[in-house]
KEMARBA-123057 format. One record per residue: residue number from 1; residue in three letters; x, y, z of N, C-alpha, C, O in turn. Coordinates in steps of 0.05 Angstrom, whole numbers, plus 5000, padded with zeros to 4 digits. Example, Ala and Ser with C-alpha at 12.3 -4.5 7.8 and 13.67 -1.06 7.14 Angstrom:
2
> nr;rest;nxx;nyy;nzz;caxx;cayy;cazz;cxx;cyy;czz;oxx;oyy;ozz
> 1;ALA;5264;4886;5156;5246;4910;5156;5264;4934;5156;5285;4934;5169
> 2;SER;5257;4955;5142;5273;4979;5143;5258;5001;5157;5268;5023;5161
END
This chain:
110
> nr;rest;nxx;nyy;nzz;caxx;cayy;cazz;cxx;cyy;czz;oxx;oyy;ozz
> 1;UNK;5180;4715;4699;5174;4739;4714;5145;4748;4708;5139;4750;4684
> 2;UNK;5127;4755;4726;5096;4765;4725;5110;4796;4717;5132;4806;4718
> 3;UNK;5083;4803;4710;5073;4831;4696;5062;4838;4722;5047;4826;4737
> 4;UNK;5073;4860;4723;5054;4877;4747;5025;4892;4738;5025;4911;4722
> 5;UNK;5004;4881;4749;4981;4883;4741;4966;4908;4756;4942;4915;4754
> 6;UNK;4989;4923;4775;4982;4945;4795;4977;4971;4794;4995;4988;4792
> 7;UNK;4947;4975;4794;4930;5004;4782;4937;5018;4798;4949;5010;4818
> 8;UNK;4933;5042;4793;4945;5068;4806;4923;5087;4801;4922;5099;4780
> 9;UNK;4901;5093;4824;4884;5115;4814;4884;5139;4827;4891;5134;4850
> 10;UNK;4882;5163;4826;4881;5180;4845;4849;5181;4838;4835;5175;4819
> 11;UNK;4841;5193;4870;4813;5194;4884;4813;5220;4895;4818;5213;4918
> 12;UNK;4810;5250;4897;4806;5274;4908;4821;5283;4932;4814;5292;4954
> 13;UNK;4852;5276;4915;4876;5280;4919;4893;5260;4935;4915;5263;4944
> 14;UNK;4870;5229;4936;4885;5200;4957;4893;5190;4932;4884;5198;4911
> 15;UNK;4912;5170;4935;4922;5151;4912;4916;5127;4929;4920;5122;4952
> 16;UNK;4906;5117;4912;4889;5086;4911;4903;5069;4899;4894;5063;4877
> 17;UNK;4931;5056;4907;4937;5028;4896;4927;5007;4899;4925;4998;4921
> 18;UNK;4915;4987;4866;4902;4964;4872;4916;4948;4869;4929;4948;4849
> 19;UNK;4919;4930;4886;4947;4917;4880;4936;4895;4867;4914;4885;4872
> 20;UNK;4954;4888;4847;4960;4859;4832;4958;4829;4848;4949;4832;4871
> 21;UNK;4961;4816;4845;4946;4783;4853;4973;4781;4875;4971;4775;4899
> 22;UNK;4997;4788;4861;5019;4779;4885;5032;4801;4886;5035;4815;4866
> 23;UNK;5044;4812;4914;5063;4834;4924;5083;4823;4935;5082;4819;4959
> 24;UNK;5110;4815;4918;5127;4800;4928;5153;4817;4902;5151;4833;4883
> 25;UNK;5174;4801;4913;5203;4812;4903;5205;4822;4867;5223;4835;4858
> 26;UNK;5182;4813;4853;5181;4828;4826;5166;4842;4821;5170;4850;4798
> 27;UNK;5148;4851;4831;5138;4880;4828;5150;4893;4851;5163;4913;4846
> 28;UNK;5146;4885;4882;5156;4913;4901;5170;4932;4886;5155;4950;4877
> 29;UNK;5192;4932;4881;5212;4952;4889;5192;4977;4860;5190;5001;4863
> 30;UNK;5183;4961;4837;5169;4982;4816;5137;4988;4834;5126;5009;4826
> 31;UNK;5128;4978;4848;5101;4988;4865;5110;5019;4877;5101;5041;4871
> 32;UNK;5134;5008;4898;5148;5039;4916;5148;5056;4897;5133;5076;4896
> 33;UNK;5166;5050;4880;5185;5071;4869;5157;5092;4854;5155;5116;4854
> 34;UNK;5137;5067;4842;5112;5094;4825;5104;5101;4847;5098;5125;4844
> 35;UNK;5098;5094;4874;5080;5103;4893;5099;5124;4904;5087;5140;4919
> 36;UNK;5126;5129;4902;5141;5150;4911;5128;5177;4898;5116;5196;4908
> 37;UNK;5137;5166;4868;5127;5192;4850;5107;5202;4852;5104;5227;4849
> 38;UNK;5086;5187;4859;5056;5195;4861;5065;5223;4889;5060;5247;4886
> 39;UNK;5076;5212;4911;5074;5225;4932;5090;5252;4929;5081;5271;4942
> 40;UNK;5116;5259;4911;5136;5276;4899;5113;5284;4888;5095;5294;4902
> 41;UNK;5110;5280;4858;5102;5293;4838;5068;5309;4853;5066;5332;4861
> 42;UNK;5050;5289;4854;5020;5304;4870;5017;5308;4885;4993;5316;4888
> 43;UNK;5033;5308;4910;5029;5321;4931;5016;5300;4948;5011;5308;4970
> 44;UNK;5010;5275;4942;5003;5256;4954;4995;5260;4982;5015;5272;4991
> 45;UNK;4979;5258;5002;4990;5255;5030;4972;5234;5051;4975;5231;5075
> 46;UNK;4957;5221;5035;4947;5195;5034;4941;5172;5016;4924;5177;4999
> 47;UNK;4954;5146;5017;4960;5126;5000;4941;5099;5024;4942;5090;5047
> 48;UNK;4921;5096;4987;4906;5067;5004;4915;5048;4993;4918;5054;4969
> 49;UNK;4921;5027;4996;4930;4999;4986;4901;4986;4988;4889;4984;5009
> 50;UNK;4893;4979;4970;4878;4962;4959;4878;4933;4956;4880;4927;4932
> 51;UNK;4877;4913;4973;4885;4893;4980;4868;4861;4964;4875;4838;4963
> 52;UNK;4842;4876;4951;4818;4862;4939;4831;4840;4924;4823;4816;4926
> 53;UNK;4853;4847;4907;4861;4823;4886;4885;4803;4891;4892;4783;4878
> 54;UNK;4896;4812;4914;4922;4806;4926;4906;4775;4942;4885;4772;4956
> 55;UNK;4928;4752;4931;4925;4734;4954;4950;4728;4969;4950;4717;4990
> 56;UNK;4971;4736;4958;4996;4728;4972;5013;4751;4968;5011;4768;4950
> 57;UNK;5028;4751;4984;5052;4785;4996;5070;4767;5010;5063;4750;5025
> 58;UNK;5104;4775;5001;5115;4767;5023;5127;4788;5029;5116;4810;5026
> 59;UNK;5162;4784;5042;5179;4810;5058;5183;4831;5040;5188;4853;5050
> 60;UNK;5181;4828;5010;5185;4860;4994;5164;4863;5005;5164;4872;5028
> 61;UNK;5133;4857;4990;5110;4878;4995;5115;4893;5030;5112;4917;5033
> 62;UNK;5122;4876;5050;5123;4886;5076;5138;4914;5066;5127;4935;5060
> 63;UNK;5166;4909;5068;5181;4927;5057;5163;4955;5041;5175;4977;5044
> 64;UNK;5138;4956;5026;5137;4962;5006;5115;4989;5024;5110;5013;5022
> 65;UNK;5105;4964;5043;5083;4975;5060;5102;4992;5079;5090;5013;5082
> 66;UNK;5121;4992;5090;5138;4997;5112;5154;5022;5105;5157;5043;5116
> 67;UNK;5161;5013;5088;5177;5042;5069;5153;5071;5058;5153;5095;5064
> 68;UNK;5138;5058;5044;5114;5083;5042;5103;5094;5071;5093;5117;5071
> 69;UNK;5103;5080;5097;5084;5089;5114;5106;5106;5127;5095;5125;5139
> 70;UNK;5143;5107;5132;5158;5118;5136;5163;5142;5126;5174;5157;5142
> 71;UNK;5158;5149;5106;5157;5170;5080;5129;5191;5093;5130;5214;5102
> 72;UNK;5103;5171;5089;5087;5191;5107;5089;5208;5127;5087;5233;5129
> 73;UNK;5097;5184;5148;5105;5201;5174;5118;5212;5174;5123;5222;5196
> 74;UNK;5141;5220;5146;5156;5239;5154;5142;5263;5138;5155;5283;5132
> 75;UNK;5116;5260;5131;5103;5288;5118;5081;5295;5128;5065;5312;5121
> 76;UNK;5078;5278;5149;5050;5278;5159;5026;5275;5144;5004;5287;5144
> 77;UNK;5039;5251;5125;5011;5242;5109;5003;5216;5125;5012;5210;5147
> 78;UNK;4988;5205;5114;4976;5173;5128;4974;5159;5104;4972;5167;5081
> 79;UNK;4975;5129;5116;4971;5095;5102;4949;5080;5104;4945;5063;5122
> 80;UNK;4932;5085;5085;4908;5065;5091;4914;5040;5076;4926;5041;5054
> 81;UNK;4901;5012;5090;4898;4989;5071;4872;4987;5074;4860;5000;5092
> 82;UNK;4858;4969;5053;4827;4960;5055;4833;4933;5040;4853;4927;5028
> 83;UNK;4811;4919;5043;4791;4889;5024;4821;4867;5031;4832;4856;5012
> 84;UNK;4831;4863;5057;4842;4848;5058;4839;4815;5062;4835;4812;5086
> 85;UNK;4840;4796;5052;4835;4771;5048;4848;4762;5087;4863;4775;5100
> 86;UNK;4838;4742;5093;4855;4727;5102;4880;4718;5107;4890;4715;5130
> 87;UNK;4890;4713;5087;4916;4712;5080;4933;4736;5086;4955;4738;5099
> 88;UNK;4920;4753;5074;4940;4783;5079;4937;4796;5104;4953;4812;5112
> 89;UNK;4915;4788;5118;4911;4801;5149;4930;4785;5166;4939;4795;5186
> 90;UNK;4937;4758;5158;4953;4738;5175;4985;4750;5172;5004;4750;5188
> 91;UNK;4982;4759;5150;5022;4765;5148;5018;4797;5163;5035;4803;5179
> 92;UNK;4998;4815;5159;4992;4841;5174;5000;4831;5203;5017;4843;5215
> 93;UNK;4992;4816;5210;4994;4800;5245;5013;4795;5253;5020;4806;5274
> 94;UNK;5035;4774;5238;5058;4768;5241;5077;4789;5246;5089;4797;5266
> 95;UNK;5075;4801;5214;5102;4819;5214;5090;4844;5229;5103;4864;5222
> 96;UNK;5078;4848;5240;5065;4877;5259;5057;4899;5248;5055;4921;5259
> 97;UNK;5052;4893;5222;5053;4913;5213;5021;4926;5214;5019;4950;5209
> 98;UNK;4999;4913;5218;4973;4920;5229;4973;4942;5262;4954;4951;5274
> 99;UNK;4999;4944;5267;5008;4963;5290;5009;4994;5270;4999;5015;5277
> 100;UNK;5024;4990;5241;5041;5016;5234;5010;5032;5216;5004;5056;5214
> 101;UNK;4997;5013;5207;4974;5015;5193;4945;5009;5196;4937;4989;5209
> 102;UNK;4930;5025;5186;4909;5035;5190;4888;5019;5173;4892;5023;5150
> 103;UNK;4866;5003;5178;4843;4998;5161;4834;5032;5156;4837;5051;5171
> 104;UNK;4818;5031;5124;4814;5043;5118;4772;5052;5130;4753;5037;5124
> 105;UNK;4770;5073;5142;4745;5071;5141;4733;5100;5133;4748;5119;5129
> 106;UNK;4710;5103;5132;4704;5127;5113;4709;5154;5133;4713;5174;5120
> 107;UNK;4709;5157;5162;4710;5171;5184;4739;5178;5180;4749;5201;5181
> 108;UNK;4750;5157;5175;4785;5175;5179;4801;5186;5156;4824;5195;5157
> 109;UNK;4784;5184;5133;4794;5193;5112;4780;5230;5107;4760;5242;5113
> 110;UNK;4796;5233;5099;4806;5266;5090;4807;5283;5107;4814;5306;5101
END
């Protein structure tokens, strides 16, 4: 089993997850669950996924992405991703989820 290598920063009140090399069935469900708290405990009401170190994601991370951006919309916060590889823009395509979410750009933030 990998070590989840997944930073967690807050940025002037955004939480910035960087995600670890892989977002798949052994970290998801511990990614959500801290990125819940973040959103409970600080008041969270925008979460960027950080996509820079990630080369592979399968259906948890979807899940992981799908479940946080549900949570938003029900607070009227928003989901940014950024520094997505290839790879991760291709499964964004597939699973649709480049429909539910937002590239991050400096205009739509705060």
């Amino acid at each position: 089993m990998q070590q989840d290598e997944t930073m967690y920063i807050m940025e002037d009140g955004i939480l910035v997850v960087n995600l670890a090399k892989e977002l798949d069935h052994h970290n998801a469900m511990g990614i959500g669950k801290r990125v819940d708290s973040y959103i409970i405990r600080e008041g969270v009401r925008q979460v960027i996924f950080d996509f820079s170190r990630t080369g592979f994601m399968d259906s948890s991370g979807i899940g992981v992405i799908m479940g946080r951006q549900k949570i938003m919309e029900s607070i009227r916060g928003k989901i940014y991703v950024r520094n997505m590889g290839k790879e991760i823009q291709r499964i964004f395509l597939i699973s649709g989820l480049h429909k539910l979410v937002e590239k991050e750009t400096e205009s739509e933030m705060k």
